[in-house]
NUPA-849528 format. One line per field, with one value per residue (C-alpha): residue in three letters; residue number from 1; x, y, z. Coordinates in Angstrom, 2 decimals. Layout:
BEGIN
type <- ala_...
seq <- NUM_...
x <- X_...
y <- Y_...
z <- Z_...
//
This chain:
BEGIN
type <- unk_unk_unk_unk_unk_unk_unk_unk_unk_unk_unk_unk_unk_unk_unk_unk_unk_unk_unk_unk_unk_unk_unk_unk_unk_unk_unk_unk_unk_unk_unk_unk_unk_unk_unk_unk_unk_unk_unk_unk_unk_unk_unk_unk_unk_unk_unk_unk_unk_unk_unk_unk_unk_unk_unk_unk_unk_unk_unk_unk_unk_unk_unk_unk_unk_unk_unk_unk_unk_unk_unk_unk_unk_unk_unk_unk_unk_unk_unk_unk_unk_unk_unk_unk_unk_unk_unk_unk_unk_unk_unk_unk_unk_unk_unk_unk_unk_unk_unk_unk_unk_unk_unk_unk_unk_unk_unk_unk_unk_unk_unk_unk_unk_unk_unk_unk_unk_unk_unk_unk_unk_unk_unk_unk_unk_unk_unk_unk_unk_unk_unk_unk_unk_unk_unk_unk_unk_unk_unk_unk_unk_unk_unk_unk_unk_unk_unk_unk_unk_unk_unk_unk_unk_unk_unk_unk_unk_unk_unk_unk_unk_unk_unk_unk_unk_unk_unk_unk_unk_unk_unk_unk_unk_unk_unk_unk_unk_unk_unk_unk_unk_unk_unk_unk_unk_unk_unk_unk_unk_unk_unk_unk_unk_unk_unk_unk_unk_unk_unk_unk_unk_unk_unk_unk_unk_unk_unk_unk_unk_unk_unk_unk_unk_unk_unk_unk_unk_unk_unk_unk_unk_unk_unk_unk_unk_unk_unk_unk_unk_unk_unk_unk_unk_unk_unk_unk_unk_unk_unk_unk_unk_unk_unk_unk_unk_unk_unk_unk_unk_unk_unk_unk_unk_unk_unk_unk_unk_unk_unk_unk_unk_unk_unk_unk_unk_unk_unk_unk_unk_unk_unk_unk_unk_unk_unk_unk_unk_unk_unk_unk_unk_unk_unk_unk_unk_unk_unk_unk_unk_unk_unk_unk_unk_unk_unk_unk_unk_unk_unk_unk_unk_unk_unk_unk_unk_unk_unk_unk_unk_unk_unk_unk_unk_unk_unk_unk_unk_unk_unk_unk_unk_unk_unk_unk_unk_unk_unk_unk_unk_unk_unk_unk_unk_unk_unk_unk_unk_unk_unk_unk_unk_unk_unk_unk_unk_unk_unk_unk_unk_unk_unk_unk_unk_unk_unk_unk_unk_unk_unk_unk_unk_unk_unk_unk_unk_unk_unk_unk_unk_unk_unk_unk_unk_unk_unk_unk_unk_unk_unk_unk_unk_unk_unk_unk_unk_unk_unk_unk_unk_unk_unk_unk_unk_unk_unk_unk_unk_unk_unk_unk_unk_unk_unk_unk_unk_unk_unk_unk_unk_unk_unk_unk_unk_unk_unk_unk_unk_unk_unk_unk_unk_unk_unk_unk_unk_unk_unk_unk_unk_unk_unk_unk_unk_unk_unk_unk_unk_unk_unk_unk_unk_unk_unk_unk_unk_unk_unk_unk_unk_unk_unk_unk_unk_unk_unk_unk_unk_unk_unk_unk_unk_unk_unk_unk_unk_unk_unk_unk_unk_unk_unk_unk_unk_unk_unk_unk_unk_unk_unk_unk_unk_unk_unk_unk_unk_unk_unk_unk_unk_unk_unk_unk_unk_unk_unk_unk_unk_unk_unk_unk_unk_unk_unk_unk_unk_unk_unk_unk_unk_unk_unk_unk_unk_unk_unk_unk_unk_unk_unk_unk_unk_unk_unk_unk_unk_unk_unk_unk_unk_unk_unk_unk_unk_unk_unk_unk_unk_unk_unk_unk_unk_unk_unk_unk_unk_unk_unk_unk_unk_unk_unk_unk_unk_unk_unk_unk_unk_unk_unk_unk_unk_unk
seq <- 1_2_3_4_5_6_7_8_9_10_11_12_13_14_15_16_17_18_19_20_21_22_23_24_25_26_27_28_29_30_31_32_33_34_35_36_37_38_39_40_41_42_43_44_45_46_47_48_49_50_51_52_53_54_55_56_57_58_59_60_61_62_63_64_65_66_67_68_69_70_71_72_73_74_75_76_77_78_79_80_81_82_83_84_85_86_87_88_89_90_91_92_93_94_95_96_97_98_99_100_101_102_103_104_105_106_107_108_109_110_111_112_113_114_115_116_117_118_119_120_121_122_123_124_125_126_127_128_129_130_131_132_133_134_135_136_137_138_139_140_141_142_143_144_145_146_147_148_149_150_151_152_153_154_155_156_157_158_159_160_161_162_163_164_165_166_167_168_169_170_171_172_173_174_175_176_177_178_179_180_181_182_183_184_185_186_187_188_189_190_191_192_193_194_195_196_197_198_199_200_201_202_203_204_205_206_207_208_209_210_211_212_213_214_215_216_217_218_219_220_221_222_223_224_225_226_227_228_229_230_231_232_233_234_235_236_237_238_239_240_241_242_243_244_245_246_247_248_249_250_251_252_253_254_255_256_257_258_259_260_261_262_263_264_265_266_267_268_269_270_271_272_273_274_275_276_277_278_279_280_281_282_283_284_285_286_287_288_289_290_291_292_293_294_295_296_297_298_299_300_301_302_303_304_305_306_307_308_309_310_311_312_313_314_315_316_317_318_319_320_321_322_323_324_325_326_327_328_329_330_331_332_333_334_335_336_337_338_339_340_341_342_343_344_345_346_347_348_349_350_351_352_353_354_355_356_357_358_359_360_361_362_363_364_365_366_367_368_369_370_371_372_373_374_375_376_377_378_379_380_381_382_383_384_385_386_387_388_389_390_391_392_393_394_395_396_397_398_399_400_401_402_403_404_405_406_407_408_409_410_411_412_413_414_415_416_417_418_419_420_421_422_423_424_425_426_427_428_429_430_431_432_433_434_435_436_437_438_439_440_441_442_443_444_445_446_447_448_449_450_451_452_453_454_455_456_457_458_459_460_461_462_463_464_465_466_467_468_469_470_471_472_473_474_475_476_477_478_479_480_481_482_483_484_485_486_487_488_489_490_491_492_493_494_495_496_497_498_499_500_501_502_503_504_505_506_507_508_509_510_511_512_513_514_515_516_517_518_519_520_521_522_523_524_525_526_527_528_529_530_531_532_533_534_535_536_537_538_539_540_541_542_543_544_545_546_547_548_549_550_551_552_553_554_555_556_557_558_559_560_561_562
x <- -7.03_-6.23_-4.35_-7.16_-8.52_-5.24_-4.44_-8.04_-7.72_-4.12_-5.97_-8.89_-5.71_-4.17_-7.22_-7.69_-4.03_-3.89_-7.00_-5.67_-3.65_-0.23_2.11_4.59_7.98_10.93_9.56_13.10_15.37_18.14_20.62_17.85_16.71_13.00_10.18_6.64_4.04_3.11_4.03_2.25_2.36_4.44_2.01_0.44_0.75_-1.70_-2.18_-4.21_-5.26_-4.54_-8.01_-7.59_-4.13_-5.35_-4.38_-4.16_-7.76_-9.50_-11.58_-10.89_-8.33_-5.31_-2.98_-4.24_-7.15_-5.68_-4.56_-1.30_-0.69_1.75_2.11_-0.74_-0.48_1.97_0.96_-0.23_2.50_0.76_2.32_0.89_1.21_-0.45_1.20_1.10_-1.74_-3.54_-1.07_2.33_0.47_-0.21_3.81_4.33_1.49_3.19_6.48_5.34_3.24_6.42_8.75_6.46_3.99_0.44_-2.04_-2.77_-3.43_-4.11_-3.68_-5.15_-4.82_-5.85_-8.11_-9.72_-9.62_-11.93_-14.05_-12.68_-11.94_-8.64_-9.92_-11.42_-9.91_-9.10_-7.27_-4.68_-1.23_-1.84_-3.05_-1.40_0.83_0.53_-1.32_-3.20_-5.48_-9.12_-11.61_-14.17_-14.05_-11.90_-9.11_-10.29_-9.46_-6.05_-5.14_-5.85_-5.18_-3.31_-4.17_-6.68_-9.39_-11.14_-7.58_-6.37_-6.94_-7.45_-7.27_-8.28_-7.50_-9.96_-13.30_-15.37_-16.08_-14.91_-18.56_-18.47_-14.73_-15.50_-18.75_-15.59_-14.03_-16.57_-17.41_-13.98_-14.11_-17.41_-15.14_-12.70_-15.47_-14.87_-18.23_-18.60_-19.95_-16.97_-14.40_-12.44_-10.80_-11.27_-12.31_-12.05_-14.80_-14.05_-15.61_-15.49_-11.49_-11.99_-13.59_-11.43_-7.91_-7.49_-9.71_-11.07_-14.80_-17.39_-20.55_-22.09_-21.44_-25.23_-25.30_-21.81_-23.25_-26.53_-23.89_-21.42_-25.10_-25.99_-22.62_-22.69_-26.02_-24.82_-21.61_-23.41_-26.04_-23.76_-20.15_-19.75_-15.93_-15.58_-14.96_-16.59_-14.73_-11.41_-11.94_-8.61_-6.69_-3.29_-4.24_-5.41_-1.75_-0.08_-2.11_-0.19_-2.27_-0.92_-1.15_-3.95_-5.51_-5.35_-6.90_-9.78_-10.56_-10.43_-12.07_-14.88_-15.41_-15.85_-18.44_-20.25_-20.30_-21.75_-24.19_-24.89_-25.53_-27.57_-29.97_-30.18_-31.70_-28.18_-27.43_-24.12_-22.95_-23.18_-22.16_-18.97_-16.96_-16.67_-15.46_-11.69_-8.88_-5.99_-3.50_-0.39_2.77_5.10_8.60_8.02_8.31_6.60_4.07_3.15_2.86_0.48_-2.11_-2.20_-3.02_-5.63_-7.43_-8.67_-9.08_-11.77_-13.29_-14.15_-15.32_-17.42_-18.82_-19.90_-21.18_-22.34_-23.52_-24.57_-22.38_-22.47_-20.38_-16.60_-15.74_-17.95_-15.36_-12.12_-10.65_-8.48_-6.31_-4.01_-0.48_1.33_4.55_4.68_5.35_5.38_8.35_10.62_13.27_14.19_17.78_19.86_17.20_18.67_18.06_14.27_15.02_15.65_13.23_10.27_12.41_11.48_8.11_7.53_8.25_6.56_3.28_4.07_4.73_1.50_-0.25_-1.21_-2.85_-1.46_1.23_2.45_6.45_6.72_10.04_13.09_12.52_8.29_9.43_10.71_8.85_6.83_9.09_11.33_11.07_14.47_13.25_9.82_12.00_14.26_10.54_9.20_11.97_11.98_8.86_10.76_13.59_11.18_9.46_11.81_14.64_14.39_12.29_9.46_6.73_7.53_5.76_2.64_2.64_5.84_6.01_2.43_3.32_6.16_5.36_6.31_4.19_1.30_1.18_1.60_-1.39_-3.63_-2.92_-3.45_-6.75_-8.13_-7.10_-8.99_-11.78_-11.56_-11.52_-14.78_-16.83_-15.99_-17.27_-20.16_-21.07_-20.46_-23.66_-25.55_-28.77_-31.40_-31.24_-29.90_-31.03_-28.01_-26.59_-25.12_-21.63_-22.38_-24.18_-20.78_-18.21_-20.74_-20.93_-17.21_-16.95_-18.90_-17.25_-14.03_-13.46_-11.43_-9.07_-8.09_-7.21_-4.95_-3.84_-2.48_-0.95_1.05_2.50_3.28_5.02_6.48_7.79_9.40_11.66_12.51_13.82_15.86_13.33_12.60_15.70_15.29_18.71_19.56_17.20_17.96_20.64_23.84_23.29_26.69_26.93_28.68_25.07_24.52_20.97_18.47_17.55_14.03_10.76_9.32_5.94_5.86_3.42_3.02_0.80_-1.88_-1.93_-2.09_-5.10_-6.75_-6.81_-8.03_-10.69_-11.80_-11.61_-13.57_-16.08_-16.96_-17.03_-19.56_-23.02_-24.26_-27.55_-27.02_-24.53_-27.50_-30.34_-28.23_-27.14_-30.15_-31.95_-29.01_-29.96_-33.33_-32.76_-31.17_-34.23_-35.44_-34.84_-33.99_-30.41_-28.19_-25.19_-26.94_-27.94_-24.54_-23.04_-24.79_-23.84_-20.22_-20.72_-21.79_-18.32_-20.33_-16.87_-16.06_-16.76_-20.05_-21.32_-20.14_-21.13_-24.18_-24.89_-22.92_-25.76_-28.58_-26.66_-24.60_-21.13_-19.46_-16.81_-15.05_-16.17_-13.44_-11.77_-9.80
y <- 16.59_19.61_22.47_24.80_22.28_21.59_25.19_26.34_23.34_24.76_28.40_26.15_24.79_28.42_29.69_26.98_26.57_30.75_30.70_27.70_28.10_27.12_25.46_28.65_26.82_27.10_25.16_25.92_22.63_21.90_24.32_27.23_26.45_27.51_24.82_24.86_23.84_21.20_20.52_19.67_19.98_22.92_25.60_24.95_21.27_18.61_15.95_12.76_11.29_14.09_14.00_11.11_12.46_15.86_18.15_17.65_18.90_18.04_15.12_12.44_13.09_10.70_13.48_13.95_15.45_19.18_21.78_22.48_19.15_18.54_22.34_23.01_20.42_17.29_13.45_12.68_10.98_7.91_5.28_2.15_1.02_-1.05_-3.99_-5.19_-3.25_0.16_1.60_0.55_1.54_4.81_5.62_4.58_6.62_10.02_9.24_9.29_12.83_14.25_12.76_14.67_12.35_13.88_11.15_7.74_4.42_1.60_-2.03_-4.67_-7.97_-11.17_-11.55_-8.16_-8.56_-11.61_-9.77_-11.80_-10.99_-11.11_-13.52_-15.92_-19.41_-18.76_-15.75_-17.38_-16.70_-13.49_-10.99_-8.15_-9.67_-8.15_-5.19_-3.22_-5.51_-4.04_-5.36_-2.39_1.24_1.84_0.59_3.19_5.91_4.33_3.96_7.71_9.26_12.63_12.40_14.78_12.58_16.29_17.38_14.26_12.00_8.47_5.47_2.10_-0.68_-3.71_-5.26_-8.09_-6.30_-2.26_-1.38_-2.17_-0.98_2.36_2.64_2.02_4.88_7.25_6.49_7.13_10.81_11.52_11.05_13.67_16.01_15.92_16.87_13.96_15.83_16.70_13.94_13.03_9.55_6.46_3.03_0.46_-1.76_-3.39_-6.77_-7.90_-8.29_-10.29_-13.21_-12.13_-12.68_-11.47_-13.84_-11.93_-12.11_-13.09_-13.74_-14.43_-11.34_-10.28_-9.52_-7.48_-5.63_-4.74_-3.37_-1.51_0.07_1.43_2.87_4.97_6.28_6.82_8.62_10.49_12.57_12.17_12.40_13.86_14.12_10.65_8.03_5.06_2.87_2.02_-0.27_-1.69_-3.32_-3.70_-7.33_-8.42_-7.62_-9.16_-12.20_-12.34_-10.77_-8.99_-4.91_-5.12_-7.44_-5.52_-2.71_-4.28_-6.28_-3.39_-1.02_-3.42_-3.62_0.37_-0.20_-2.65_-0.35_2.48_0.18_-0.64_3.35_3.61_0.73_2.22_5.60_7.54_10.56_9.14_12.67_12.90_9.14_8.82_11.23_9.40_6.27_5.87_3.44_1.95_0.84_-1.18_-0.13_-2.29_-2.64_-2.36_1.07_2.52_-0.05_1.11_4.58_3.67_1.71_4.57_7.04_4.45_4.20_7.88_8.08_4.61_5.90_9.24_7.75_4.76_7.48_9.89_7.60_4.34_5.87_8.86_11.61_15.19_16.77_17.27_15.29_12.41_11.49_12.17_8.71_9.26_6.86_5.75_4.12_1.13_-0.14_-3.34_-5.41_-8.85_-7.47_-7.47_-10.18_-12.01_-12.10_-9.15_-7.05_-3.36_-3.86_-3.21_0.41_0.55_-1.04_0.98_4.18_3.19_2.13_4.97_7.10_5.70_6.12_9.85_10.21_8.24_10.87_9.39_11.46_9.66_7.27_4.03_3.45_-0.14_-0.72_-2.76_-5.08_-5.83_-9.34_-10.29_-8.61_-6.04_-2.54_-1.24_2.19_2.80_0.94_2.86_6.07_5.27_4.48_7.95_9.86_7.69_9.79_13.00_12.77_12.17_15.59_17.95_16.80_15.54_17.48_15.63_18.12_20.54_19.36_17.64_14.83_15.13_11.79_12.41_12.84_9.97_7.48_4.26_5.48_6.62_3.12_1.70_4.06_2.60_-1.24_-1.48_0.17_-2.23_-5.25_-4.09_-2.92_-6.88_-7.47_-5.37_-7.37_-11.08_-9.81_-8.45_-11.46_-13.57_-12.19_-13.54_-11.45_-11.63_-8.06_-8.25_-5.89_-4.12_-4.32_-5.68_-5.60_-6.82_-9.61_-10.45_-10.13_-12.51_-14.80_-14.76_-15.69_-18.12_-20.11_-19.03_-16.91_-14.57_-16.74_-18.82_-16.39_-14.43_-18.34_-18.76_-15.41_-15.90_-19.66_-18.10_-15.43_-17.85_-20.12_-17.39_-16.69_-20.26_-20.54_-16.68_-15.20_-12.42_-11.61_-10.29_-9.48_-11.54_-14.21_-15.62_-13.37_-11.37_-13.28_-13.29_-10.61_-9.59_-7.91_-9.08_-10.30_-7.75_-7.14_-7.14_-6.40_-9.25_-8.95_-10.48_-13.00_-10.29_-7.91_-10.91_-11.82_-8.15_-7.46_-10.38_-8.53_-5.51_-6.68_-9.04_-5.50_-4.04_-6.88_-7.11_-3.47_-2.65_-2.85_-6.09_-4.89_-2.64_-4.05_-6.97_-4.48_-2.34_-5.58_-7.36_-4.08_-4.55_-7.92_-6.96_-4.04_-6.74_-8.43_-5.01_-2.40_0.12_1.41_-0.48_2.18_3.85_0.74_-0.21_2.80_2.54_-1.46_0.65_2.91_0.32_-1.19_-3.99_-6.32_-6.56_-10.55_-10.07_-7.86_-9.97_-13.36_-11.97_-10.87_-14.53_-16.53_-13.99_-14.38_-17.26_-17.55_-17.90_-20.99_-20.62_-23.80_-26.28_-26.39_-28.46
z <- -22.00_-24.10_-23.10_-22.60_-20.12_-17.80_-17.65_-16.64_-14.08_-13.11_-12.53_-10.47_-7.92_-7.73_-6.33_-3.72_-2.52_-2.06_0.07_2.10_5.89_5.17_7.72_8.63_7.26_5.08_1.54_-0.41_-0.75_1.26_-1.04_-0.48_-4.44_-4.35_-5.06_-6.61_-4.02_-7.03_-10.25_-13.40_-17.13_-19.20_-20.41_-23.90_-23.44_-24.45_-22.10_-23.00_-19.80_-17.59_-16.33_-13.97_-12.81_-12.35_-9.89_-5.93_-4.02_-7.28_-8.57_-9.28_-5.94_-7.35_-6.35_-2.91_-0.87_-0.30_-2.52_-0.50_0.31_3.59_2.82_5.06_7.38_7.79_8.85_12.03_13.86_15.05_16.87_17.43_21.18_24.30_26.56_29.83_32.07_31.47_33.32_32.18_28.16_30.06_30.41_26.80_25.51_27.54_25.98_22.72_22.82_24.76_21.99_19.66_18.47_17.16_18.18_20.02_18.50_21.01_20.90_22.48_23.84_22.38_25.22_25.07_20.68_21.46_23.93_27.00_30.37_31.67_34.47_31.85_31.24_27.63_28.99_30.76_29.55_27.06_29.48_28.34_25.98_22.52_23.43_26.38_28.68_28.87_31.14_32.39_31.83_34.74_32.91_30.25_32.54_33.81_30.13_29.23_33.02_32.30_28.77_27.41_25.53_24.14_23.26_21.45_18.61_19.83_17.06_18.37_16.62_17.80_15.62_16.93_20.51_19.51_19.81_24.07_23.97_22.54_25.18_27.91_25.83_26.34_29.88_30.70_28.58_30.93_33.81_32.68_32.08_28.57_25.66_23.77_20.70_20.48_20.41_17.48_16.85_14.78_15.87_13.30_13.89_10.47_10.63_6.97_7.29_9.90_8.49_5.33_7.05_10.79_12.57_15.34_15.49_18.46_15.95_12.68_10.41_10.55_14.12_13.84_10.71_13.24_16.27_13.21_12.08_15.52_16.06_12.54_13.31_16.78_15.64_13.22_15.21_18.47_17.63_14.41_13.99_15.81_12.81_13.47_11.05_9.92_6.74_7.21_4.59_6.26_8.12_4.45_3.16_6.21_5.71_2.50_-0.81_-3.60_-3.50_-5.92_-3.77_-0.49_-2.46_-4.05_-0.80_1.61_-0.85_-1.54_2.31_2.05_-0.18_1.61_4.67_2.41_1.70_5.28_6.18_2.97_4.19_7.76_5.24_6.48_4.04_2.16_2.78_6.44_6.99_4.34_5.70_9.13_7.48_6.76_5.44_7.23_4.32_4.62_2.79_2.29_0.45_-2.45_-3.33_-6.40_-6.04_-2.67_-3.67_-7.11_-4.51_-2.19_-5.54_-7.14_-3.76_-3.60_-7.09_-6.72_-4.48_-5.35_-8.04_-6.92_-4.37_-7.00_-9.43_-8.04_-4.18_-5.49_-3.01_-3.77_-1.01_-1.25_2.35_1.22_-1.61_0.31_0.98_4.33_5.38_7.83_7.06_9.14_7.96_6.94_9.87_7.22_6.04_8.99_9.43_12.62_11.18_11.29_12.62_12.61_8.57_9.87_10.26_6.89_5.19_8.09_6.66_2.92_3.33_5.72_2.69_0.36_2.58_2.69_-1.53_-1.68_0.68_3.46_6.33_9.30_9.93_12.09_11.89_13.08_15.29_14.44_17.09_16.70_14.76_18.12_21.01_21.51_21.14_23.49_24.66_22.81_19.82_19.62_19.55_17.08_15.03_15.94_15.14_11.65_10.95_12.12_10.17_7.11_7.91_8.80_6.92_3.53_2.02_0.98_2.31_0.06_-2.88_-3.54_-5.14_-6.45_-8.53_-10.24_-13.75_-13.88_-16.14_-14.79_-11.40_-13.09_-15.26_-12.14_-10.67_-13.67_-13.86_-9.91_-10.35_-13.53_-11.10_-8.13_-10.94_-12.30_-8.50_-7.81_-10.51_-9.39_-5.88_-6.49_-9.00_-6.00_-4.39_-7.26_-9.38_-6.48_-4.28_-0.71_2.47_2.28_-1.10_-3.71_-3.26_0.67_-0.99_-2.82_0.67_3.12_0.07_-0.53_3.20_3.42_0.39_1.49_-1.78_-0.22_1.79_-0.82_-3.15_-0.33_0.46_-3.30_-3.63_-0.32_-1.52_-4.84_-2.64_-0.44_-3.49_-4.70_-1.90_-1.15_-4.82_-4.38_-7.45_-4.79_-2.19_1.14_3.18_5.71_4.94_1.79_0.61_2.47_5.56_7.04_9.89_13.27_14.90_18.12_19.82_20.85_24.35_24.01_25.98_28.15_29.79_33.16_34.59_37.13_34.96_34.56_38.43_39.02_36.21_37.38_41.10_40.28_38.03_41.43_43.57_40.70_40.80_44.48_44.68_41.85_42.37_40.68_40.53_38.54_36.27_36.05_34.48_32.69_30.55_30.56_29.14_26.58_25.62_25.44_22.69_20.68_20.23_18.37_15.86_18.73_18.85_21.15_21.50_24.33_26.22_26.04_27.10_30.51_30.90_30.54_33.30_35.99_35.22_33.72_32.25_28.79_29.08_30.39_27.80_25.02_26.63_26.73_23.22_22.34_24.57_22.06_18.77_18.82_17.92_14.75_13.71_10.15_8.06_7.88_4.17_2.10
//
């Protein structure tokens, strides 16, 4: 790019960061020395390349969505939390908006993640145990009592049953009088990882692709700031891939749910913007923060020029940040805070809208309440401290990090191509790269290859080629055990209770026909959110809902491989 060209773009960002709302804050550095709001090339300089770094609020996006970057507005604060009942989550979620967090993120129970009740047989022993139990929508409102559902941002991090889940969700919103046109949130609904590397589905993909379908037409003429997916890549990198991996695979799934809302005739303008990324970010610094930059720049791209999107919104890739929980030791844990600190910061010099600080502890137990502050005020200290809103994208321009940028975006690229030939030359109903994931799932493409790359990882560390402290390196110490948080047997026995209270006092009638009339939408091309919805409200259980759509669809068992 010549000189004519970057300046004229420079003039371009001027314009847009003066007319932008800008946080009222003190941008100078700690010594009171004055900083740009961004920084680019000197005046009268050529370039080459510069297009695809360009400047932040401006295709091709690598620099970041908004012209004033955290200038206008910081991260969301968003802590990941849910244990024991509705509740006991309830306390945790108050203590994290009073601590001066900016929005909830729930988690869920391995009964509720497989759509079971907490009364079922496979339940016994986890109720409540790695996240919130859920079993009707009157644990909705317990979970959210106090907590204004119209005046928050609620992320909810569940797949194979979020479609009856977010129907709780709502119900329990009706009951605080809340407009549902105008709730805001993200479910993440993301099916595709599942069979790729989390594991938690209740059917065959096709029927979860029909449910994920409803809900984005739903969400788009109902809720239109409600996000009804969260393509999420972060369970792919915990499983063990490579960055470029994790980007590729979670991008591709973005793709194939474009595809999805294309074949269902949804305008790719009105639908795109409610789907967004949840990214890992792990410790590996620089390479964190070129995955974050070649993910926007993709998919602006692959938006624009493969899916055909005109509008602005439709080519902003948000995304949500966890720390990288893989990364935490067992040994010598009060080194977690440090590595949560670094990869927490790369997240934020890789742009990232919102963000999850894991807690020292979470290799152990679920958090502590002193643990999950000392994780929240990570974030703080990060934002009102060192700096690093100042300036947008302040490593864009570095060499090594734009290299970096570019050779993680020709892997996922390479990446892209092997998918989609996976689906073979004859069309599919929903597209070609969808063609490409249920193939790779079937043949267990993509689990083998995030197999290999965590042995190779693996192999590395039990020779000392890659050093972690504490575990294979500096492991002397004089730390002392954590105390850590236990869930009691009493939170099942008291679930189980309530939901037999709930039960007798329902009327079964109801619950009956409002499922049944479910069931029988299933069998059609009608939408099935609203059906649902009322199942919800007659405190029909999670379990029944979903062992009724299992008795109409089926259920789906990975192939065995060798």
């Amino acid at each position: 790019m010549d000189a004519d060209e970057i300046a004229a773009g420079r003039a371009r960002w001027q314009a847009r960061y003066d007319a932008a709302r800008k946080r009222d804050a003190d941008f100078t550095t700690l010594s009171g020395m004055t900083v740009d709001p961004v920084y680019g090339p000197p005046e009268g300089v050529t370039y080459p390349g510069f297009e695809r770094i360009g400047w932040p609020g401006e295709f091709p996006y690598t620099r970041g969505l908004y012209p004033t970057g955290y200038r206008g507005r910081t991260w969301t604060i968003r802590q990941f939390a849910g244990f024991g009942n509705a509740r006991q989550t309830n306390e945790r979620y108050k203590m994290i908006l009073g601590a001066g967090g900016g929005g909830l993120s729930v988690a869920f129970d391995m009964p509720t993640l497989m759509g079971r009740d907490s009364d079922d047989p496979q339940a016994l022993g986890e109720v409540g145990h790695c996240g919130v139990a859920i079993d009707t929508a009157a644990d909705m409102e317990a979970l959210f009592d106090g907590i204004d559902l119209a005046g928050v941002t609620t992320s909810m991090t569940i797949s194979g049953p979020a479609v009856p889940v977010f129907c709780m969700y709502l119900v329990a919103a009706e009951r605080q009088g809340a407009d549902l046109s105008t709730l805001d949130g993200t479910l993440q609904t993301d099916i595709f990882k599942e069979y790729i590397a989390q594991k938690e589905w209740l059917f065959d993909p096709e029927p979860h692709l029909r449910l994920i379908g409803d809900l984005m037409e739903y969400c788009a003429s109902e809720i239109p700031r409600y996000k009804p997916l969260s393509v999420s890549g972060y369970h792919i990198r915990e499983a063990g891939s490579t960055a470029a991996q994790e980007l590729a695979y979670t991008l591709a799934d973005g793709f194939g749910y474009v595809e999805l809302g294309l074949s269902r005739g949804l305008d790719v303008n009105v639908f795109a913007p409610g789907l967004s990324f949840f990214f890992d970010s792990h410790v590996d610094f620089f390479e964190e923060i070129a995955k974050f930059r070649a993910a926007r720049r993709i998919w602006a791209r692959w938006l624009r020029d493969v899916y055909g999107a005109t509008s602005e919104k439709a080519l902003w890739l948000r995304f949500h940040t966890q720390t990288a929980g893989v990364s935490l030791t067992a040994q010598q844990p009060v080194n977690n805070v440090v590595r949560t600190a670094v990869e927490a910061l790369a997240a934020v010099l890789g742009g990232t809208n919102s963000l999850h600080t894991n807690a020292l502890d979470e290799t152990l137990a679920l958090p502590t309440d002193e643990s999950a502050e000392i994780a929240l005020r990570t974030q703080q200290v990060l934002m009102e401290e060192t700096g690093v809103t100042n300036v947008a994208d302040p490593l864009g321009g570095s060499w090594y990090v734009e290299a970096l940028t570019d050779k993680i975006e020709a892997e996922a690229e390479e990446i892209f191509a092997r998918i989609r030939q996976l689906g073979g030359e004859g069309p599919h109903q929903i597209g070609p790269m969808t063609s490409g994931i249920l193939r790779g799932i079937e043949d267990g493409w993509f689990t083998g290859h995030i197999a290999e790359s965590a042995f190779v990882h693996q192999q590395a560390l039990e020779k000392g080629d890659k050093r972690v402290v504490g575990l294979n390196c500096h492991t002397g110490t004089i730390t002392k055990d954590l105390e850590i948080l236990r869930i009691s047997h009493e939170v099942e026995v008291e679930q189980r209770r309530a939901l037999t209270e709930r039960k007798t006092a329902r009327d079964d009638a109801a619950v009956t026909a409002a499922v049944a009339r479910m069931v029988e939408l299933s069998r059609t091309g009608e939408n099935m959110i609203p059906a649902m919805l009322d199942a919800a409200r007659a405190e029909a259980t999670l379990g029944e809902i979903c062992d009724a759509l299992r008795a109409e669809w089926g259920t789906y068992r990975e192939p065995a491989r060798f």
